[in-house]
C-alpha positions as CSV (number, residue, x, y, z in Angstrom):
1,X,-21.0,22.1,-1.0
2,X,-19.8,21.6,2.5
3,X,-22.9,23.4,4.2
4,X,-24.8,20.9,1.3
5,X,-23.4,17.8,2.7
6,X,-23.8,19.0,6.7
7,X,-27.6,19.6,6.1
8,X,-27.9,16.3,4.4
9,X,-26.6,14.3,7.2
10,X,-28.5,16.5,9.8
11,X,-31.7,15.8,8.0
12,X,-30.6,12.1,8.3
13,X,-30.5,12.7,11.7
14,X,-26.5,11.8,12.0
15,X,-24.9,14.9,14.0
16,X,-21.3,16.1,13.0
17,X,-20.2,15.0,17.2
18,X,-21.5,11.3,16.6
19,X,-19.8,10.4,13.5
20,X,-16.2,8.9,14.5
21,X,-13.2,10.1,13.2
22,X,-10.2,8.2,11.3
23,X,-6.4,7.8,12.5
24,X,-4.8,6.1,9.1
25,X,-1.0,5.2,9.8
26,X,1.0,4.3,6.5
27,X,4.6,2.8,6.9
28,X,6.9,3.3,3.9
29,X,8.6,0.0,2.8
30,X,7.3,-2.2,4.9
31,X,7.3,-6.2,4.1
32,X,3.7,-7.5,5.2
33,X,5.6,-10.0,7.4
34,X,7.7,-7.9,8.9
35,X,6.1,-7.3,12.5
36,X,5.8,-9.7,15.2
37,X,2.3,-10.9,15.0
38,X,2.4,-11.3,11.5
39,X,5.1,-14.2,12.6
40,X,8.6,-12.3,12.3
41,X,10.0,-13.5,15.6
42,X,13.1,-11.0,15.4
43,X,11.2,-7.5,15.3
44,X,9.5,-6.0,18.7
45,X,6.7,-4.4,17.4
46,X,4.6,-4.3,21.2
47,X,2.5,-1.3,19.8
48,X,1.5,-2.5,16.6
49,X,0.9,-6.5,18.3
50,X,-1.5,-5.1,21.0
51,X,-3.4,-3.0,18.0
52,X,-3.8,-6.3,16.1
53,X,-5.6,-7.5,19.4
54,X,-7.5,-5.0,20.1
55,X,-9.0,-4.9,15.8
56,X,-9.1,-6.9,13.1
57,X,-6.5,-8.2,10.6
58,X,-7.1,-8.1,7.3
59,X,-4.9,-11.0,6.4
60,X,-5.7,-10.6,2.2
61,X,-5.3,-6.7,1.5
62,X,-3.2,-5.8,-1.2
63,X,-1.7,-2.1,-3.3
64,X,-2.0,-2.2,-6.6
65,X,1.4,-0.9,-7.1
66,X,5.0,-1.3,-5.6
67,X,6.3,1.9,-5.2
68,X,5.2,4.8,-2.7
69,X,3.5,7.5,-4.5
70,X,0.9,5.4,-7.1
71,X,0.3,3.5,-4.0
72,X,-0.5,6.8,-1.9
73,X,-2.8,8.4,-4.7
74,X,-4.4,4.7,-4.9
75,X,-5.1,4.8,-1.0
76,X,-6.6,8.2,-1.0
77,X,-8.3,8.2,-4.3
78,X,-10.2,5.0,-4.1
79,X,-8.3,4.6,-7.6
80,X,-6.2,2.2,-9.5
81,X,-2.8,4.0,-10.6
82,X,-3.2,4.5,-14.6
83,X,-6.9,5.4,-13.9
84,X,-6.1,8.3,-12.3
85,X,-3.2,9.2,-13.6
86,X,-0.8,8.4,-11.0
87,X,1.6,5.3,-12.2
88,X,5.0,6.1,-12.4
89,X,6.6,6.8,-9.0
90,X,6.5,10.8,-8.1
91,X,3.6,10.9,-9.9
92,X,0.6,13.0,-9.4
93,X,-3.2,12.3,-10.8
94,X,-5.1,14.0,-13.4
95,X,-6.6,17.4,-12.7
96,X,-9.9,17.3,-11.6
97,X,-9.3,14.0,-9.4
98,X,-11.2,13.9,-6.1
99,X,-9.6,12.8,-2.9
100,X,-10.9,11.6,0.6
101,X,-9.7,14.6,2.0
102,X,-12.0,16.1,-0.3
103,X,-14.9,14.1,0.0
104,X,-14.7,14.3,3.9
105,X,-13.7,18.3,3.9
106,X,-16.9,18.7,2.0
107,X,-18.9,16.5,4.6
108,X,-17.7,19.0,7.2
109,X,-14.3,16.9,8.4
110,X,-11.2,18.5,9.2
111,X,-8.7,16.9,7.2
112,X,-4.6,16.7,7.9
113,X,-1.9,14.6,6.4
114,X,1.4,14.5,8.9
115,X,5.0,14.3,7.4
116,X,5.4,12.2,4.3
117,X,3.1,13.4,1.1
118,X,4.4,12.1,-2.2
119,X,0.9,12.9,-3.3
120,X,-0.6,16.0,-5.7
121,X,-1.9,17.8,-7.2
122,X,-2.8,20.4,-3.7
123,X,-5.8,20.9,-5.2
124,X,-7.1,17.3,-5.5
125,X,-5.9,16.9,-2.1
126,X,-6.9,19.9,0.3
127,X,-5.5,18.8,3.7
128,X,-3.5,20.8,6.1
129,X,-0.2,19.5,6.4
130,X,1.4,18.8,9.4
131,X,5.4,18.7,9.4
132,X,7.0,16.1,11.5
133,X,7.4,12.6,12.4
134,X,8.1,12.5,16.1
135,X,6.7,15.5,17.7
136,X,3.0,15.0,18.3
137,X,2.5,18.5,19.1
138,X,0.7,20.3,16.2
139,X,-1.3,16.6,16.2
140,X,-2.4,17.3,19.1
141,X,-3.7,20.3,18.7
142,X,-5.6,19.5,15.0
143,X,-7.3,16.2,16.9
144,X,-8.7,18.8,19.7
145,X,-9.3,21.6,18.0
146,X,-12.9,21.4,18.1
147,X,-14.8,18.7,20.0
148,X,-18.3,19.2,17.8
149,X,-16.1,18.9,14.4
150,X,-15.0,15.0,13.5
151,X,-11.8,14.7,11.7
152,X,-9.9,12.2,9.8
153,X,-5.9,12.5,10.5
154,X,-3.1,10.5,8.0
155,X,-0.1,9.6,9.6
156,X,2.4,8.9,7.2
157,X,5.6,7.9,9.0
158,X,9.6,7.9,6.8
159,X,9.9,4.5,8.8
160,X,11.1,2.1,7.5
161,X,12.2,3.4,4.5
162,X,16.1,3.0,3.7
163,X,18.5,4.3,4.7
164,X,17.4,2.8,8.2
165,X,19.2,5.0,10.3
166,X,17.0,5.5,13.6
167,X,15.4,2.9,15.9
168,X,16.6,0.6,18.7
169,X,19.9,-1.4,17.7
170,X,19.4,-5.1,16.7
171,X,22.5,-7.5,16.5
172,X,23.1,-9.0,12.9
173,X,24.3,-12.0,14.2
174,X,21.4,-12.8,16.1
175,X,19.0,-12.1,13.6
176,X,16.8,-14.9,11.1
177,X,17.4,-13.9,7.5
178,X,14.0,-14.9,5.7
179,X,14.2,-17.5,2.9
180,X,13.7,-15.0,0.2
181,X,17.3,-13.2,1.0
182,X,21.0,-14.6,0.9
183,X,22.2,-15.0,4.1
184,X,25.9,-12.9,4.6
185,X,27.2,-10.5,6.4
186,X,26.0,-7.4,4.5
187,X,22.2,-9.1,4.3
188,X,22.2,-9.1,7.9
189,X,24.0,-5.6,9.1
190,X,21.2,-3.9,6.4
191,X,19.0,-6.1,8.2
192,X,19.3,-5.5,11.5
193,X,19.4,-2.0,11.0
194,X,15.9,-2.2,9.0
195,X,14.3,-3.5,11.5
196,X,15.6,-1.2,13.9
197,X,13.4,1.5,11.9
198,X,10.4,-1.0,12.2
199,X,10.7,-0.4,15.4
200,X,10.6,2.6,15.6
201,X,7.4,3.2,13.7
202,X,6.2,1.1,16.3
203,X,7.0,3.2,18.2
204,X,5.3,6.1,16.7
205,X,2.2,4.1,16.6
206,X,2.6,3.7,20.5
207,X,2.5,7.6,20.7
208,X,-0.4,8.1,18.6
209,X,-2.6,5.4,20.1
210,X,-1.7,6.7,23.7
211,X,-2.3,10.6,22.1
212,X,-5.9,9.3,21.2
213,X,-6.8,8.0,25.3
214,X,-4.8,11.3,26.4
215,X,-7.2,13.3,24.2
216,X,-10.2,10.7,25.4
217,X,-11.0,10.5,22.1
218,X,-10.2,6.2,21.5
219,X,-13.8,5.3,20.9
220,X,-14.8,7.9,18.7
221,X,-11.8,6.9,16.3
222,X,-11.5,4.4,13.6
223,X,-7.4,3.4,13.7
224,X,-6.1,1.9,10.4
225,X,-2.7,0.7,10.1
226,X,-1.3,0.0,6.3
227,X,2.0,-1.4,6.2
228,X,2.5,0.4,1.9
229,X,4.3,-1.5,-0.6
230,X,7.3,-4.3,1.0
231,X,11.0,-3.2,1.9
232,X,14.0,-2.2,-0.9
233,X,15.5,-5.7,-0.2
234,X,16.4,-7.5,-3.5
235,X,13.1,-9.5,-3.0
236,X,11.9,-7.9,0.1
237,X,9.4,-6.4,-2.5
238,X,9.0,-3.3,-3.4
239,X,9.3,-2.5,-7.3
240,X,8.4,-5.9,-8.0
241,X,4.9,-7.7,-8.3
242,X,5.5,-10.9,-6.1
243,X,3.5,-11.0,-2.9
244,X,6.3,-9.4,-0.4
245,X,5.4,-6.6,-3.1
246,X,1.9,-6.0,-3.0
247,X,0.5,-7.9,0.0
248,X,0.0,-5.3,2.9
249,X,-0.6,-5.9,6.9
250,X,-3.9,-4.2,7.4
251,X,-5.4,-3.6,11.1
252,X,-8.5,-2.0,11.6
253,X,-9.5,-1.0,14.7
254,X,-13.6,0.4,15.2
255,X,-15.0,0.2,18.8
256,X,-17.9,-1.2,19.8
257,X,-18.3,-2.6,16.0
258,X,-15.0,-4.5,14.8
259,X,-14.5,-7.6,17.0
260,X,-11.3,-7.9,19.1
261,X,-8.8,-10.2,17.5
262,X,-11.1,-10.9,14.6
263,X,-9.9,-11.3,11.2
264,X,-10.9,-11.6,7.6
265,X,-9.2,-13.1,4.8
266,X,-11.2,-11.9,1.8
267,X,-9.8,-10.2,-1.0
268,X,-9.4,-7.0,-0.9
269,X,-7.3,-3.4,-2.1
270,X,-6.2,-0.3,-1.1
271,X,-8.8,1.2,-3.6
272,X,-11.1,-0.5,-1.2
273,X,-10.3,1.8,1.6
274,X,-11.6,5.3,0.5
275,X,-15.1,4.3,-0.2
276,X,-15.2,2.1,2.9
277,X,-13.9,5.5,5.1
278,X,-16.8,7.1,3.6
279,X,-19.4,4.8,4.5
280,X,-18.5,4.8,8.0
281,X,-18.4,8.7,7.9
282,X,-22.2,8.4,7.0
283,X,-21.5,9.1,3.0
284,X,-22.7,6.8,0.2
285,X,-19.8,5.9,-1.9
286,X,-22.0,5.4,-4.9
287,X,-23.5,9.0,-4.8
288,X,-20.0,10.8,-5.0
289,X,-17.6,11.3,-7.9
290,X,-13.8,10.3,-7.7
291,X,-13.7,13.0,-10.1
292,X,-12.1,11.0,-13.3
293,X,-13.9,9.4,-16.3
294,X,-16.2,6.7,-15.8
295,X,-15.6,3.8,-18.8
296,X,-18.7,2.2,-20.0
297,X,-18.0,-1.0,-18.1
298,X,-17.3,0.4,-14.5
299,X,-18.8,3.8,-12.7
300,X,-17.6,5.6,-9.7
301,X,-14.4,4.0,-7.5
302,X,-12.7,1.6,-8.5
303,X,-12.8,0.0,-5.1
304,X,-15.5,-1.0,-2.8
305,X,-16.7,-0.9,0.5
306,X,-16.3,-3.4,2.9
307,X,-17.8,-2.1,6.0
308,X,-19.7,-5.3,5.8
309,X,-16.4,-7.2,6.3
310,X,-15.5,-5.3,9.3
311,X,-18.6,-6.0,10.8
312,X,-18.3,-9.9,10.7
313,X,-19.6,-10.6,7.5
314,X,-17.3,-12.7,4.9
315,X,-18.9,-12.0,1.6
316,X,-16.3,-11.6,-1.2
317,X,-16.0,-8.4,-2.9
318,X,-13.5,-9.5,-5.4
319,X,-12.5,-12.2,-7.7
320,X,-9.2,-10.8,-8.4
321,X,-7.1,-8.5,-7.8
322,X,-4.9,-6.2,-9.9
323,X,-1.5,-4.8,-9.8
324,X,1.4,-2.7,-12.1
325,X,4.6,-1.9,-12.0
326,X,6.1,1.2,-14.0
327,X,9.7,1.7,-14.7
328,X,9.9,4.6,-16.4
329,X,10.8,7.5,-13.7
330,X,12.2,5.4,-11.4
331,X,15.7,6.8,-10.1
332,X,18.7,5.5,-12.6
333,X,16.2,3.3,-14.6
334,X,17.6,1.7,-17.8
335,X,15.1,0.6,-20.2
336,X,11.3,0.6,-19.9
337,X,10.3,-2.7,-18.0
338,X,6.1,-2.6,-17.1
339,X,5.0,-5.1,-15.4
340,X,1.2,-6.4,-14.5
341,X,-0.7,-8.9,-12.9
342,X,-4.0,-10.5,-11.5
343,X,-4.4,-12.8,-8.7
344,X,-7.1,-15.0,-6.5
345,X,-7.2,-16.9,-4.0
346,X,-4.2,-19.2,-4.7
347,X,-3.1,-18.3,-8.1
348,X,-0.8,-14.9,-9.5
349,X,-0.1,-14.2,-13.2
350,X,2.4,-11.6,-14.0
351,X,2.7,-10.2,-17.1
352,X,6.1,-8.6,-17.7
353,X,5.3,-6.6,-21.3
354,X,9.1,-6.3,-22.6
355,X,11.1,-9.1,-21.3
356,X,13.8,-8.6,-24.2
357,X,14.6,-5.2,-22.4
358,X,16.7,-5.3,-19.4
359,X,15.2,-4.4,-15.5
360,X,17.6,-2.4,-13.8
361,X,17.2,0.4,-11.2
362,X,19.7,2.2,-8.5
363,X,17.3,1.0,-5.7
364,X,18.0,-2.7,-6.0
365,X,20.1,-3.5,-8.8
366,X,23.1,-0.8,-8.1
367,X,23.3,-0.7,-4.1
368,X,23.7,-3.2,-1.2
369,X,23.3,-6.0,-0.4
370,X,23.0,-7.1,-4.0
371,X,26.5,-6.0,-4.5
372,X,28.0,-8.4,-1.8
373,X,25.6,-11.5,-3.3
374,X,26.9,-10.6,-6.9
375,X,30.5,-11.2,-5.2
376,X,29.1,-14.5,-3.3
377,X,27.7,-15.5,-6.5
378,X,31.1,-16.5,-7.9
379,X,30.8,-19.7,-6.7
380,X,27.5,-19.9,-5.9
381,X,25.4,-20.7,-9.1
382,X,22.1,-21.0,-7.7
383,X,22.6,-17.5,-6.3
384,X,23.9,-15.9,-9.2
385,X,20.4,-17.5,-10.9
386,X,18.5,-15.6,-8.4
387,X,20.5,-12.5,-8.9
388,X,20.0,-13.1,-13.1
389,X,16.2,-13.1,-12.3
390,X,16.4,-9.7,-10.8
391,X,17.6,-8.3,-14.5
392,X,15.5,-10.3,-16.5
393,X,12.2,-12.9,-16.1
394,X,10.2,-14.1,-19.0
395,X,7.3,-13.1,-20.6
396,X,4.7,-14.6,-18.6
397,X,5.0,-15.7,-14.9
398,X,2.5,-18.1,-13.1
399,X,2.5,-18.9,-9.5
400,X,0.5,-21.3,-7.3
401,X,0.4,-19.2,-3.6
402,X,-1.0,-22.1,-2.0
403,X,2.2,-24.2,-2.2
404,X,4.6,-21.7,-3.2
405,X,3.9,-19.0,-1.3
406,X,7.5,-17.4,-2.1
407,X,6.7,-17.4,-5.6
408,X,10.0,-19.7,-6.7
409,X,8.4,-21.9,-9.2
410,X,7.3,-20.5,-12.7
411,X,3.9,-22.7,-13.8
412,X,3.7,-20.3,-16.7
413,X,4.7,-23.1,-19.5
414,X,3.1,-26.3,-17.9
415,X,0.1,-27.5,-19.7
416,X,-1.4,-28.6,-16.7
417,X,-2.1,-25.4,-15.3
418,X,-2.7,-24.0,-19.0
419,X,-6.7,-23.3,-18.5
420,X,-5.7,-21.0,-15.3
421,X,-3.1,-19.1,-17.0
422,X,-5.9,-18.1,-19.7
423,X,-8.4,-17.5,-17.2
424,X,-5.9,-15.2,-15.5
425,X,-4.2,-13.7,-18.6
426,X,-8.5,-12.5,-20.0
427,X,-8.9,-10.6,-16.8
428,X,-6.2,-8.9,-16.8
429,X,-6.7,-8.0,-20.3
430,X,-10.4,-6.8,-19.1
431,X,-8.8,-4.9,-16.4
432,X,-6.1,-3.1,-18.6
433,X,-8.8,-2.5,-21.3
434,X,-11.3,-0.8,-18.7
435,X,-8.1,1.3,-17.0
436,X,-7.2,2.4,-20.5
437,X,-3.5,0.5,-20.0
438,X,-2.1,1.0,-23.5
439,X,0.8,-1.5,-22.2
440,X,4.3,-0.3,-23.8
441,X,2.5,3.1,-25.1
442,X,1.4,3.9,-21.4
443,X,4.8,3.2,-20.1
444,X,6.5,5.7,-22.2
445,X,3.9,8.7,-21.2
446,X,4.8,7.8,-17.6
447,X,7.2,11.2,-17.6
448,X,4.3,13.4,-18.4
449,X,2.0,12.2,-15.2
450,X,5.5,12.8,-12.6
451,X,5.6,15.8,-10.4
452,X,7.0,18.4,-12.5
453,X,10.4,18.2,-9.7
454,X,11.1,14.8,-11.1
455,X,10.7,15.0,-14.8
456,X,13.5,15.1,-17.1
């Protein structure tokens, strides 16, 4: 297959040396807004701010789940989550599912993953691993191991993940604590040390940038920086659906084709970024196989390419866009809580599918700093509201992005935006329908699609 795909692009007159190769860097818990030229004044992020200068910003991408491992197999599958398999957290997709370390191994790419996986099963992803977050050594070596061989490299930092222990020191009191978070003494120490980590993946994106001009190999490389899923902060988003959730900082940097400092603000996913990869390598998107079951109303990837995007155009390539939320799996979950939604533009409907049951998890509901805003909560009864939301939210949530950006204000009951809602509410039926989301029934297989180390 590999000697298949080599002769193809030979007889298309593309040689292995002139197609670029890919530097993808995923952070892990990282809000969107949380660097400093995404407007977080607090945060030095010098690395990632000069990157964002030197590419474009891809102001609307989102994941289509909050938690790390569906929104890893998404990434690399081209995939939503229950599509391939992969929906609960530590979860691994179907046999038979086709990566892009597959597709590009195949095309004649080397192919590496460094430090963080969360991803399987080995044989739907075939990259050489490469152990480490820091040391750039064995990097090196895989990025100049053959100049005639292109390769495509994922860089998949710890940072910032909790329990933010490394980075440069910030001072809690000197910190700005965003509107979405209670302001004390705990919410600051946690998150001064956070951004101490953010940091220090800016760091590490420093190193690899400077790795790539050390190696002379910067204009031959398309550099993509995904900022996953948002922080464990109650709020901060991850596990949840709201926009801190699912919203990711996206820089793209192509020389010689994306424009300095540009940015786009079309709609776009994670999903979107494997076919896209693919196109640039020279591959047709539409001629491959992501190696699940096609439904009658949608073929091939669930994303789509948006080369076109990074070349200047602004073309949308989605109406909506789609998200979920499995409970089941998640450490010290309680009862089964799913969650789904659909947004545009401006407007986000959630669907939570059993809002009788109770939403409660170690990561946010049994740790700091929630347990120091329970305790200010006493006499604080807007808080405590905020904290009660956390555990239990109706039915049916509606939110206007263009004035409530934060997501406060619940439109879900007013008549006035009653034809939106419906609008909303039928595609997300369509997508659940064509992802073979079974609602409540899918939510209790989720056990059967984890890694076999996490299920009990």
């Amino acid at each position: 297959m590999r000697t298949f795909f080599l002769l193809l692009l030979l007889a298309l007159g593309v040689r292995a040396a002139e197609r670029p190769n890919f530097l993808l860097m995923v952070a892990d818990d990282l809000t969107w807004s949380d660097l400093g030229f995404a407007g977080n004044t607090d945060v030095r992020t010098p690395h990632l701010d000069s990157l964002r200068k030197e590419g474009m910003w891809l102001t609307r991408m989102f994941t289509p789940a909050t938690t790390c491992s569906p929104t890893r197999n998404a990434l690399y599958t081209g995939l939503f989550p229950i599509r391939s398999g992969a929906y609960p957290n530590h979860a691994w997709v179907e046999n038979g599912t086709r990566s892009v370390f597959t597709h590009l191994k195949e095309a004649g790419y080397r192919v590496a993953l460094q430090n963080k996986e969360h991803v399987g099963p080995k044989a739907s992803y075939p990259y050489e691993h490469i152990e480490g977050a820091d040391d750039l050594t064995q990097t090196r070596a895989f990025v100049d191991r053959n100049a005639d061989q292109p390769w495509f490299l994922v860089f998949a930092s710890n940072d910032p993940h909790s329990p933010w222990t490394r980075g440069p020191k910030y001072d809690p009191a000197r910190i700005k604590v965003p509107p979405y978070l209670h302001d004390n003494a705990q919410t600051r120490k946690q998150l001064a040390r956070y951004y101490g980590e953010v940091s220090k993946l800016d760091q590490q994106v420093g190193d690899l940038l400077k790795l790539l001009d050390e190696t002379q190999q910067a204009d031959n490389t398309v550099v993509i920086f995904v900022s996953e899923q948002g922080s464990s902060f109650p709020y901060g988003g991850k596990w949840l659906l709201y926009d801190n959730g699912i919203r990711a900082t996206t820089l793209v940097r192509w020389p010689g084709r994306v424009a300095p400092g540009s940015s786009s603000d079309v709609l776009l996913q994670y999903t979107d970024i494997t076919p896209t990869v693919l196109s640039i390598a020279g591959i047709d998107p539409a001629s491959i196989s992501p190696g699940r079951p096609d439904s009658a109303e949608k073929l091939g990837f669930d994303g789509k390419d948006f080369t076109s995007i990074l070349c200047g155009g602004n073309d949308p390539l989605h109406d909506f866009i789609y998200a979920q939320h499995t409970t089941v799996g998640i450490f010290g979950f309680s009862e089964p809580y799913p969650m789904r939604a659909v947004r545009d533009r401006r407007f986000k409907y959630i669907r939570n599918l059993v809002p009788e049951n109770t939403y409660e998890i170690n990561g946010i509901h049994r740790s700091q700093p929630l347990k120091s805003w329970k305790k200010d909560a006493a006499n604080d009864p807007e808080l405590q509201k905020k904290i009660d939301f956390l555990y239990h939210r109706p039915g049916e949530e509606l939110y206007d992005l263009e004035s409530d950006p934060l997501e406060q204000h619940n439109l879900a009951g007013d008549p006035e935006f009653a034809t939106r809602k419906a609008k909303l509410s039928e595609a997300l039926d369509a997508w659940m329908k064509q992802q073979g989301d079974r609602g409540m029934a899918t939510e209790k297989e989720a056990r059967h699609h984890q890694d076999s180390r996490f299920r009990k």
